[in-house]
Residue frames as a rotation matrix with the C-alpha (Angstrom) as fourth column:
UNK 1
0.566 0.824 0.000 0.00
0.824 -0.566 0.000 0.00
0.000 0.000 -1.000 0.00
UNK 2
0.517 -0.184 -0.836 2.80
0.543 -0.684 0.487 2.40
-0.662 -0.705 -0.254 0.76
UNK 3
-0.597 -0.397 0.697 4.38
0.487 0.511 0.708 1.18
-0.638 0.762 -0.111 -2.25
UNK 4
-0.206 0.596 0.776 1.48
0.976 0.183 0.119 2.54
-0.071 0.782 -0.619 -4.35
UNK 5
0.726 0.643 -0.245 0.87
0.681 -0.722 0.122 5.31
-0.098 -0.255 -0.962 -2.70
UNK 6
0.292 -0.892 -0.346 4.84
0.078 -0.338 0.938 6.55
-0.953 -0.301 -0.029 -3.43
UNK 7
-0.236 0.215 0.948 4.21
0.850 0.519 0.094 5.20
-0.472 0.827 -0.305 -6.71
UNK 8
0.294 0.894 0.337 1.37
0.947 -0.321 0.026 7.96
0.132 0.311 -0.941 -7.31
UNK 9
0.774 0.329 -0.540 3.05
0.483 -0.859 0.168 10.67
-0.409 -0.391 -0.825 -5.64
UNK 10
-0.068 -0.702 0.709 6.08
0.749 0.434 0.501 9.86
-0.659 0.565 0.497 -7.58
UNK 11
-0.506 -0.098 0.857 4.39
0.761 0.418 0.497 10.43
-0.407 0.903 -0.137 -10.77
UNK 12
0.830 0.549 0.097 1.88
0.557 -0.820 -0.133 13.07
0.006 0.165 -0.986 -10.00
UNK 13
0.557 -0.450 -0.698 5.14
0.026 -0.830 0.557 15.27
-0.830 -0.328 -0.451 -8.94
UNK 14
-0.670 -0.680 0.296 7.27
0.344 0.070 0.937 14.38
-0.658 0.729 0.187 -11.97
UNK 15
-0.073 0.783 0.618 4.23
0.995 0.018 0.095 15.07
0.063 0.622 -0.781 -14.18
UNK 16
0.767 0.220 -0.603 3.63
0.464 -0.839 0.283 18.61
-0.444 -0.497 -0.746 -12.42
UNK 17
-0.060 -0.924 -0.377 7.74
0.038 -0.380 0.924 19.49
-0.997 0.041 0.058 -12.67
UNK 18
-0.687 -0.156 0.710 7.35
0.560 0.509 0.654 18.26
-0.464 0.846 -0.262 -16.53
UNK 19
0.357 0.827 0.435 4.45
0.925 -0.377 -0.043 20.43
0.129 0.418 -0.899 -17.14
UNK 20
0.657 -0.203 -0.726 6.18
0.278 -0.830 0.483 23.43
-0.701 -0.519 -0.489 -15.57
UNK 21
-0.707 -0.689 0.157 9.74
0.137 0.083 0.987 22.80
-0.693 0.720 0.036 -17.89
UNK 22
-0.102 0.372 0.923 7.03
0.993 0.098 0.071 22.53
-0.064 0.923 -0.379 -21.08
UNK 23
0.731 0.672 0.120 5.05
0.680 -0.732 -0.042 25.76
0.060 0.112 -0.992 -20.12
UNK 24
0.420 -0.548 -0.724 8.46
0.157 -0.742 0.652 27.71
-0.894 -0.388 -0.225 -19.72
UNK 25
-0.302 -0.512 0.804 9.78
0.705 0.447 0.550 26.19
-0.641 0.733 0.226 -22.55
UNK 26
-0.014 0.733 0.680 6.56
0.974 -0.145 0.176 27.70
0.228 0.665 -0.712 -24.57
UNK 27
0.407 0.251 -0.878 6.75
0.837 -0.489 0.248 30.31
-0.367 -0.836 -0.409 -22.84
UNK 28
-0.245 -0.799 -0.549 10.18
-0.093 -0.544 0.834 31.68
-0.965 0.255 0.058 -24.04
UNK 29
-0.691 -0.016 0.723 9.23
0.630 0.477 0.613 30.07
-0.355 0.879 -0.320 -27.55
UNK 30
0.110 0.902 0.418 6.22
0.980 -0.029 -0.197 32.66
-0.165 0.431 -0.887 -27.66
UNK 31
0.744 -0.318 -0.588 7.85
0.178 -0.753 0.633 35.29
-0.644 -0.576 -0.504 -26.91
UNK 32
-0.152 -0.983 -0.099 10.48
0.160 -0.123 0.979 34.98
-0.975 0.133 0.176 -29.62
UNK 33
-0.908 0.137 0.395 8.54
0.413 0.150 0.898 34.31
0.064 0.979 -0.193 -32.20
UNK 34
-0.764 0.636 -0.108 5.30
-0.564 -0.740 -0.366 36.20
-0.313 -0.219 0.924 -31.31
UNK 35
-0.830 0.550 -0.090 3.13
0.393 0.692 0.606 33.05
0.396 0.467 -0.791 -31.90
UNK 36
-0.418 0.762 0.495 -0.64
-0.390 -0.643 0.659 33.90
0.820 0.083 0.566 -31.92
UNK 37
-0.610 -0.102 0.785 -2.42
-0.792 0.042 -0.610 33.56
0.029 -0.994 -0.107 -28.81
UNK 38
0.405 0.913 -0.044 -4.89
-0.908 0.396 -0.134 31.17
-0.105 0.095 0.990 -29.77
UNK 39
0.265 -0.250 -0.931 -2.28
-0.310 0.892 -0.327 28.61
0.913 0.376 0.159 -30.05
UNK 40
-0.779 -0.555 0.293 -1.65
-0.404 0.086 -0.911 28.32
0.480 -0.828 -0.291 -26.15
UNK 41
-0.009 0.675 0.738 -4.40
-0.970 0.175 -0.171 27.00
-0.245 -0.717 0.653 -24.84
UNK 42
0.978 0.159 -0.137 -4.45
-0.203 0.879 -0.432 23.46
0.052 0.450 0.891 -27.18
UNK 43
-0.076 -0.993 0.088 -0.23
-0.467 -0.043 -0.883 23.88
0.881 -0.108 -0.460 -26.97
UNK 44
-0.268 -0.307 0.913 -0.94
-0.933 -0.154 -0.326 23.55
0.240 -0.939 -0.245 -22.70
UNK 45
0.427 0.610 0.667 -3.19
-0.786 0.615 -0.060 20.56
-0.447 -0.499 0.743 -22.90
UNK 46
0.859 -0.196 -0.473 -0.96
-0.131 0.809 -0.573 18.52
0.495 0.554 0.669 -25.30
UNK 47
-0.433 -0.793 0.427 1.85
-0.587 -0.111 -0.802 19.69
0.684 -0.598 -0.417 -22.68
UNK 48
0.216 0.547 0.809 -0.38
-0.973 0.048 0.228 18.05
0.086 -0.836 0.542 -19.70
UNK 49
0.999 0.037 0.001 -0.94
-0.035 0.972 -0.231 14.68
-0.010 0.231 0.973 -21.59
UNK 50
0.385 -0.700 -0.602 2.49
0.062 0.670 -0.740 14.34
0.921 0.248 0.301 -22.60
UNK 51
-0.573 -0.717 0.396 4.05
-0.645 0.096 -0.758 15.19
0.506 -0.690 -0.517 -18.45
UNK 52
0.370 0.536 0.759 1.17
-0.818 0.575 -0.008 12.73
-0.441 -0.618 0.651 -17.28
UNK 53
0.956 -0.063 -0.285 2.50
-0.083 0.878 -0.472 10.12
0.280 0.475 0.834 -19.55
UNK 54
0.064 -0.989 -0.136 5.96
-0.306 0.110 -0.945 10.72
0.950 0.102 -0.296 -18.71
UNK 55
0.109 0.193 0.975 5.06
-0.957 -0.245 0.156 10.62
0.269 -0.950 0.158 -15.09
UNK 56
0.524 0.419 0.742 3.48
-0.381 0.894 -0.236 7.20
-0.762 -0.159 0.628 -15.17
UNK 57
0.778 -0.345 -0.525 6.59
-0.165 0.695 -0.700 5.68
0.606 0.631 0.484 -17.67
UNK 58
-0.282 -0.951 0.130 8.98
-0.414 -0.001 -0.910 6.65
0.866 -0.311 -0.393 -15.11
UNK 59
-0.881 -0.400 0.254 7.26
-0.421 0.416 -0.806 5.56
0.216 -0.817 -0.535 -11.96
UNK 60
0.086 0.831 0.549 4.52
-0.957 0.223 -0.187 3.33
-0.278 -0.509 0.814 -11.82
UNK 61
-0.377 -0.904 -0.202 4.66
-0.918 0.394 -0.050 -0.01
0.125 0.167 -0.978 -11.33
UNK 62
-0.767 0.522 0.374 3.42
-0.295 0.232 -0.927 -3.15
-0.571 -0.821 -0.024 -10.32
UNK 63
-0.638 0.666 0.387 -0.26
0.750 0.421 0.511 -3.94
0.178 0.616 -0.768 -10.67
UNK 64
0.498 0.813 -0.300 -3.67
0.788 -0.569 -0.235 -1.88
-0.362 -0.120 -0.924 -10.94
UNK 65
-0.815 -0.580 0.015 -1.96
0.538 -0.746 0.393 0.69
-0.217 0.328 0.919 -13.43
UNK 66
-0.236 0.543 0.806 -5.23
0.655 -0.524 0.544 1.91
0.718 0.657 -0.232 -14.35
UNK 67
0.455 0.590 -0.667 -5.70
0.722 0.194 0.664 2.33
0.521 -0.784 -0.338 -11.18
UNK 68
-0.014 -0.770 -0.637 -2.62
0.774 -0.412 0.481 4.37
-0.634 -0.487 0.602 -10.02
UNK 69
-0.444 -0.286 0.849 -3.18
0.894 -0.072 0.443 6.18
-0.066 0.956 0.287 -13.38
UNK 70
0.444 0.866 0.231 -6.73
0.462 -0.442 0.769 7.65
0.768 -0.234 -0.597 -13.13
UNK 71
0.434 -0.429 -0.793 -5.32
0.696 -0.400 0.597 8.78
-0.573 -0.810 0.125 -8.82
UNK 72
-0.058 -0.871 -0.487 -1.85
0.631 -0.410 0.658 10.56
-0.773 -0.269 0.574 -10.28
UNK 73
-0.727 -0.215 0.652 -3.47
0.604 -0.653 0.457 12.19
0.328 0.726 0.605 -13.45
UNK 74
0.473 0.691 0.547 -6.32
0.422 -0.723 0.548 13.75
0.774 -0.028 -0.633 -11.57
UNK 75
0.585 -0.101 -0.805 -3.76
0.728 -0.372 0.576 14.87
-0.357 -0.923 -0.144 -8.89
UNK 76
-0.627 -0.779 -0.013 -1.36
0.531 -0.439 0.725 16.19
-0.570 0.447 0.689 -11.68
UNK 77
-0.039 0.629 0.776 -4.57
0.827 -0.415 0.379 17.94
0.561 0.657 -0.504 -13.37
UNK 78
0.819 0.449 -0.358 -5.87
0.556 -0.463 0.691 19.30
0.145 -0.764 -0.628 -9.91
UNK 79
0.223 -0.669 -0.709 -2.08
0.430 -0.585 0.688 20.71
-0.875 -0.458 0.158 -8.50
UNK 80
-0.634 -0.582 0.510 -1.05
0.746 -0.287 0.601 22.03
-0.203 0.761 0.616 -12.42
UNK 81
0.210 0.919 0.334 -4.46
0.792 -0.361 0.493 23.87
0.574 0.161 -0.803 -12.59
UNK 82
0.950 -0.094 -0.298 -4.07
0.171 -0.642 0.747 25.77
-0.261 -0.761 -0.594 -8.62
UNK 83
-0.010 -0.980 0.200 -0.35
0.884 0.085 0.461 26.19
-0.468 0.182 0.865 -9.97
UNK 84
-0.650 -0.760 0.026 -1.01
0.678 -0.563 0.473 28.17
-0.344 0.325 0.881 -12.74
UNK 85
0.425 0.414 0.805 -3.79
0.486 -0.854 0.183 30.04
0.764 0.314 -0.564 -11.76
UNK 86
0.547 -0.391 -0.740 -1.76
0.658 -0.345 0.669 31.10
-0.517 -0.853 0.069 -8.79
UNK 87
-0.508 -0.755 -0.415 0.97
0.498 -0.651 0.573 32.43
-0.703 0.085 0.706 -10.98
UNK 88
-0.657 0.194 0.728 -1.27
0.613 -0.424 0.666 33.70
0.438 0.885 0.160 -13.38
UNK 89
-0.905 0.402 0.137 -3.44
-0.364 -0.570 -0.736 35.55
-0.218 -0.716 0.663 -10.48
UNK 90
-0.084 0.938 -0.337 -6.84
-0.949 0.028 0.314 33.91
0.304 0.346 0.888 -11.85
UNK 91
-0.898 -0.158 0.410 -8.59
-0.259 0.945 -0.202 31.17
-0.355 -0.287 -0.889 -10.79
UNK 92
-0.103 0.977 -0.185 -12.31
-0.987 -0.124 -0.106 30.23
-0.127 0.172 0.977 -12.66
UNK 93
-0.743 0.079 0.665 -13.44
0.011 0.994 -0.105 26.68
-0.670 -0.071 -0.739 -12.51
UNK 94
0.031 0.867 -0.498 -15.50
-0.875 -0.217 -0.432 26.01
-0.483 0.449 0.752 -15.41
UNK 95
0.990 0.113 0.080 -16.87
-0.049 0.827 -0.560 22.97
-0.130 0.550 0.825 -18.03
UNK 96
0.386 -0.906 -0.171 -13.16
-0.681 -0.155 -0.716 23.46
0.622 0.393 -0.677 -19.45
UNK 97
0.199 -0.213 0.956 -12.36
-0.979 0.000 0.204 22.61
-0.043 -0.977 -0.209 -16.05
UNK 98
0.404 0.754 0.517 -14.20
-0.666 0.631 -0.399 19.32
-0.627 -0.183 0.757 -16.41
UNK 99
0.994 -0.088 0.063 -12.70
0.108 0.864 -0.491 18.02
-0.011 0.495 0.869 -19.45
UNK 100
-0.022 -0.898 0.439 -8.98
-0.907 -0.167 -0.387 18.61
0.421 -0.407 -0.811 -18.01
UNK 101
-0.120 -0.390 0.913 -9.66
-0.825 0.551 0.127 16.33
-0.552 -0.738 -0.388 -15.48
UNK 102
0.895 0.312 0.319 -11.18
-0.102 0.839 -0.534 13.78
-0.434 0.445 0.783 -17.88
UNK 103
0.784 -0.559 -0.268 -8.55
-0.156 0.241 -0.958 13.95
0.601 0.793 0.102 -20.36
UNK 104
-0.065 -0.529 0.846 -6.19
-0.960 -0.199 -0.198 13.90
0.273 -0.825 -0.495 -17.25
UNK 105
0.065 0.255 0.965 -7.86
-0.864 0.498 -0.073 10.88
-0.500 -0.829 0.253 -15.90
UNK 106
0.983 0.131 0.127 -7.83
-0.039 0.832 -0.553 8.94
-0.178 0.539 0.823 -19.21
UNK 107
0.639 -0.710 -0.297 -4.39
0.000 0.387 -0.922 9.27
0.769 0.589 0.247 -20.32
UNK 108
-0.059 -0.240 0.969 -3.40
-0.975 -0.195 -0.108 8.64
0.214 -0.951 -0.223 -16.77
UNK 109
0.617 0.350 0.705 -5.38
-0.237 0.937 -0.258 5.19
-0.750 -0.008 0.661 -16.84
UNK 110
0.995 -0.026 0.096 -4.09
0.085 0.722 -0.687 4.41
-0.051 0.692 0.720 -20.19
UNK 111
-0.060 -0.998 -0.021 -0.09
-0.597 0.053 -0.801 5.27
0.800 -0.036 -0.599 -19.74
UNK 112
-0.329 -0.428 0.842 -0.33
-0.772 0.635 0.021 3.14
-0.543 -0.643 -0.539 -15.98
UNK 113
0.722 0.684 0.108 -1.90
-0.462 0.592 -0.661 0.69
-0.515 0.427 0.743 -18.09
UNK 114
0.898 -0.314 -0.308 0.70
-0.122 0.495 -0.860 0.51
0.423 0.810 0.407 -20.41
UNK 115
-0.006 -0.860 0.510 3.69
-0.893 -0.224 -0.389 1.10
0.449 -0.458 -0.767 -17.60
UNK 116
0.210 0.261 0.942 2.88
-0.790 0.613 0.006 -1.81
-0.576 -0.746 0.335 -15.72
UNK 117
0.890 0.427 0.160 2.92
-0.134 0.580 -0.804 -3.66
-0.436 0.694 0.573 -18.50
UNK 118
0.730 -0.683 -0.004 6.00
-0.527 -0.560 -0.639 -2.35
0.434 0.468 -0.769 -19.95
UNK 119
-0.212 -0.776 0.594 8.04
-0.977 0.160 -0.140 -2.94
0.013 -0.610 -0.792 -16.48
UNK 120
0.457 -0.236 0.857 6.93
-0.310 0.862 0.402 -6.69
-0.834 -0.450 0.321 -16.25
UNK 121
0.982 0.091 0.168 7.67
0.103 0.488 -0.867 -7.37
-0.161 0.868 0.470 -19.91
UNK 122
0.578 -0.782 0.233 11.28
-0.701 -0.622 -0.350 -5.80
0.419 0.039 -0.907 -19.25
């Protein structure tokens, strides 16, 4: 149990750190090139999915990946969200809101899914 639960917190934090490093990344990248603003919002969520997947290739293990998945992407949805409306001074929960966490929660299930897998086949 402790095991799982180190597992999750693991992955949510590496996921979080990984989302931060993208959004700076993009950050500096918009800024140089003066990309239109309408590309940052779909830019932030393909950043999300890809630090939840990294999260959950680097540390989850074991069994019940969907299980550990579904947990560590809606905690990496929930703490990347209060993140950056903190630095951004705004906070508005809305439908948006809603399909974060989903899309969070699925490619969360499906990367522990495939980690678990991955690490016994190794």
């Amino acid at each position: 149990m402790r095991k799982n639960i180190f597992q999750v917190v693991k992955a949510s934090s590496a996921s979080v750190i990984v989302s931060l490093i993208f959004v700076l990344v993009f950050t500096l990248i918009i800024q140089l090139f003066s990309l239109p603003l309408g590309a940052v919002k779909p830019v932030n969520q393909v950043f999300k999915i890809l630090s939840i997947v990294v999260g959950g290739l680097i540390f989850i293990r074991g069994d019940k990946g969907w299980l550990k998945g579904i947990i560590y992407g809606l905690i990496a949805v929930i703490v990347t969200y209060l993140l950056y409306g903190a630095i951004a001074h705004s906070l508005s929960i809305s439908w948006k809101f809603a399909i974060e966490i989903l899309l969070g929660v699925v490619s969360g299930a499906i990367t522990g899914i495939i980690a678990v897998n991955i690490k016994k086949n190794a």
